[in-house]
N, C-alpha and C positions, 0 to 999 in steps of 0.2 A: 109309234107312240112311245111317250117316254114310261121305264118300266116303275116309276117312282115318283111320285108329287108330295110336295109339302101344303095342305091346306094353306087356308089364311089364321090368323089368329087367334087362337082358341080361351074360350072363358077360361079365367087365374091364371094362365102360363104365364110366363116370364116376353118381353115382347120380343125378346131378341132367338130366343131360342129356347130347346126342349131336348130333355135325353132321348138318342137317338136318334137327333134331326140328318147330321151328317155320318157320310160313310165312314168316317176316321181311315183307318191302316187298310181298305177296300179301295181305295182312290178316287180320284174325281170325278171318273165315268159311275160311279154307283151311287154319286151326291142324288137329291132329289132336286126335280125341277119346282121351283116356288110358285104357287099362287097366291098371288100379291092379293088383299082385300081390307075392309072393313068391317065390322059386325053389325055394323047399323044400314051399312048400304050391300046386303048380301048378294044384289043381282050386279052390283060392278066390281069386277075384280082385273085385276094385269097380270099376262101371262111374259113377265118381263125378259123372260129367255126366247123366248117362242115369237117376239117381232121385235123388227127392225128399228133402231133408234131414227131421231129425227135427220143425221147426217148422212146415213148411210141409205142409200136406194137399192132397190134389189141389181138393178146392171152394177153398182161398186160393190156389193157382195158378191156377183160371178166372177165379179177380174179379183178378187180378194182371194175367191175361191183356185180359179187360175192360177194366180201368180203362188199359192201355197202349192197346188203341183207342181209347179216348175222350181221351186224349192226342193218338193222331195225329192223328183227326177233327178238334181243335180246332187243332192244328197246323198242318195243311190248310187250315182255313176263315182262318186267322189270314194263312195265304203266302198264300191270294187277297185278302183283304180288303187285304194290304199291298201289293200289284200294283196293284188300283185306288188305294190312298191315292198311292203316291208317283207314280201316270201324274197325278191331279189335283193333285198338288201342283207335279209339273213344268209344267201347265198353267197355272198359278199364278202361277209365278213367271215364266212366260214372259207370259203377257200383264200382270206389272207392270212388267214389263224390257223391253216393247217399246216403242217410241218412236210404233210407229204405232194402238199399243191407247189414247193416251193425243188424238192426233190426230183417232181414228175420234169420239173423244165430246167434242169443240172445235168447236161449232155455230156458232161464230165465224168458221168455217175454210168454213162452204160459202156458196158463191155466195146473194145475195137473194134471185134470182130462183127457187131446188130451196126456202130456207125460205118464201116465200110462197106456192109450191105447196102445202105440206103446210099452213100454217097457223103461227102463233104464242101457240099455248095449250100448257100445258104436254102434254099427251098428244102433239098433235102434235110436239110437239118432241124428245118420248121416240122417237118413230117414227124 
């Protein structure tokens, strides 16, 4: 049940609205739900949030329903896929901006004696 209804229109108000009809800076889930009326005819009133327009039948509100999950799912899969991209991309950018990623592979840089331990073919030199 919704935790907030707005009657229908009440003697002297203004017909469009009244202080503290909406939630203002609370958001649109704390809006009230409206019941629609007249004051002459108090036994007919429209719960105009609460059913279905004339176009929409309840089977195209499930695939409505549906296809907004499968929105979010891919929305989901999208916010983790882009968590990994941009930690690899920061990784990225940090070993071409470092001074000492460019150091670690200048085999000109290590003593004779650690390259002729390993050897002087290229695989050893990959090592």
């Amino acid at each position: 049940m919704p935790s907030l209804i707005s009657l229908p229109e009440k003697p002297g108000a203004p017909e469009y609205t009244r202080p503290g009809q909406f939630s203002a800076r609370l958001g649109l889930e704390y809006d009230p739900v409206y019941v629609l009326g007249q004051l002459d005819r108090p036994m007919e009133f429209a719960r105009a949030v609460l059913s279905l327009s004339g176009e929409v039948s309840p089977r195209r509100l499930g695939d409505r329903r549906a296809l907004l999950g499968l929105l979010d799912d891919m929305n989901q899969h999208l916010d983790r896929s882009a968590s990994h991209l941009l930690a690899a991309a920061a990784k990225a950018f940090s070993l071409l901006t470092a001074p000492k990623t460019k150091a670690a592979f200048d085999l000109a840089q290590e003593p004779q004696s650690v390259r002729d331990r390993y050897g002087r073919r290229s695989t050893a030199c990959r090592c």
